[in-house]
C-alpha positions as CSV (number, residue, x, y, z in Angstrom):
1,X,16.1,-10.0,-22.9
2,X,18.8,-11.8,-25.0
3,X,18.2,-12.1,-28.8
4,X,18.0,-15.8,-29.1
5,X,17.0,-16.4,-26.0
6,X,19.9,-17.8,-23.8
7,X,21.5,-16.6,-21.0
8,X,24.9,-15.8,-23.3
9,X,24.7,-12.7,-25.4
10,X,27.5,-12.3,-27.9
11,X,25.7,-9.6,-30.2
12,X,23.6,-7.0,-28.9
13,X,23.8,-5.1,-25.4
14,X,21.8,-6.8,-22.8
15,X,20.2,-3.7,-21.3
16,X,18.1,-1.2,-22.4
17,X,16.9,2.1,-21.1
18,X,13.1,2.6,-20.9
19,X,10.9,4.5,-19.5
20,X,7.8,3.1,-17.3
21,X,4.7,4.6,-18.3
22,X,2.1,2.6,-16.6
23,X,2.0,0.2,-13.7
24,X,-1.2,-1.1,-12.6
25,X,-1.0,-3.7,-10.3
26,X,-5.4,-4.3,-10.0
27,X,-4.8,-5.3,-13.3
28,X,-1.6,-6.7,-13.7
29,X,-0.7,-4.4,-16.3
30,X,2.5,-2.6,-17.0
31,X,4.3,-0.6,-20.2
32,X,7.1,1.4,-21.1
33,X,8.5,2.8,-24.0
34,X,12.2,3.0,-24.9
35,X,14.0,6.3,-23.9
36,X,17.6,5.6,-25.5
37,X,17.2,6.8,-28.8
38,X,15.5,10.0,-30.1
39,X,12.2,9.2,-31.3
40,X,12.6,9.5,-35.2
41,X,15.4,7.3,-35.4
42,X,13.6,4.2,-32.8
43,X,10.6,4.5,-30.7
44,X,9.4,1.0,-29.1
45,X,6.6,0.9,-26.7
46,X,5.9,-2.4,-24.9
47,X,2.5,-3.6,-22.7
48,X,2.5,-6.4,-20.5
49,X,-0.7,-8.0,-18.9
50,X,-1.5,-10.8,-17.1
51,X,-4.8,-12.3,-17.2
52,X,-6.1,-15.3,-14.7
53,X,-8.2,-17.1,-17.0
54,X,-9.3,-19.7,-14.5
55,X,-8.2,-20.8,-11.1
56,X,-4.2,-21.2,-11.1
57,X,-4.3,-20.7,-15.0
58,X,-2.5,-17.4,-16.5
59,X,-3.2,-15.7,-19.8
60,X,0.2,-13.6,-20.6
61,X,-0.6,-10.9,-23.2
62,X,2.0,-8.7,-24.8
63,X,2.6,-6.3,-27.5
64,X,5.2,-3.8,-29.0
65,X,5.2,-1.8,-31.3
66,X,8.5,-0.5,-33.2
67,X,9.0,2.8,-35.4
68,X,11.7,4.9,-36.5
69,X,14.3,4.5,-38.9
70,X,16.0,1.6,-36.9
71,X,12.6,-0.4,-36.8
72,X,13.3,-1.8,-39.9
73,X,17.1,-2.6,-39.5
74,X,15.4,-4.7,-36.1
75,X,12.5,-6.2,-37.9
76,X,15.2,-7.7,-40.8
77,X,18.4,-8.8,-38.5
78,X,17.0,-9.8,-35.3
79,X,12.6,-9.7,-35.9
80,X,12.9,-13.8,-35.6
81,X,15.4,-13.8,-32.8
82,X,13.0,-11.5,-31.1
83,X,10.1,-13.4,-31.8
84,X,11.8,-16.3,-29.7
85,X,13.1,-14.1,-27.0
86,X,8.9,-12.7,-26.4
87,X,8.1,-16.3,-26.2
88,X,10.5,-17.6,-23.9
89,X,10.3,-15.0,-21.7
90,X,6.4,-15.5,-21.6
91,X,6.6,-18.9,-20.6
92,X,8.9,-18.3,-18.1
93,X,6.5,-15.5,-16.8
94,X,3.6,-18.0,-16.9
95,X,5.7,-20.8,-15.1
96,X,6.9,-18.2,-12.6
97,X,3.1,-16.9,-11.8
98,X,1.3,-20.1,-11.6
99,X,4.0,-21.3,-9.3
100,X,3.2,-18.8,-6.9
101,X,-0.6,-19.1,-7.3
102,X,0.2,-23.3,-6.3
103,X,2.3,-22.1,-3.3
104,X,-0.5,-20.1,-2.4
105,X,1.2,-16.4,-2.8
């Protein structure tokens, strides 16, 4: 994810490693929490889900949660930036899976 969201990112590395701590397809839920820093100095666990609300409509639910020293260096430099990037990424999600559910997928 690039912080705005574009597919240019001039600031900030556009990777990130994470560990995956939960992928249930039945319920279209996933999560992961970030494994590149120690813990105390940033800890970010994310959860996905995708909920069919009714036929070929898609709820998409996330949240993460920051802590650690750095969470409040993220929340003040890039928290808006961020906030952007979430949503732009969800409504790309939610394009991308009601496609499918058209096409019959």
């Amino acid at each position: 994810m690039n912080i705005p969201p574009s597919f240019e990112n001039k600031w900030l590395p556009g990777s990130a490693f994470e560990r995956i701590t939960t992928l249930d397809h039945e319920n279209y839920r996933a999560a992961w929490v970030n494994i590149e820093w120690p813990h105390w100095i940033l800890n970010a666990e994310r959860w996905q889900v995708l909920v069919e609300v009714e036929a070929g409509k898609t709820r998409y639910e996330t949240i993460e949660v920051f802590g650690g020293l750095l969470a409040y260096l993220i929340r003040a430099f890039v928290g808006n930036g961020l906030k952007k990037s979430f949503i732009a990424m969800a409504e790309g999600l939610k394009s991308r899976a009601e496609a499918r559910y058209e096409r019959g997928a």
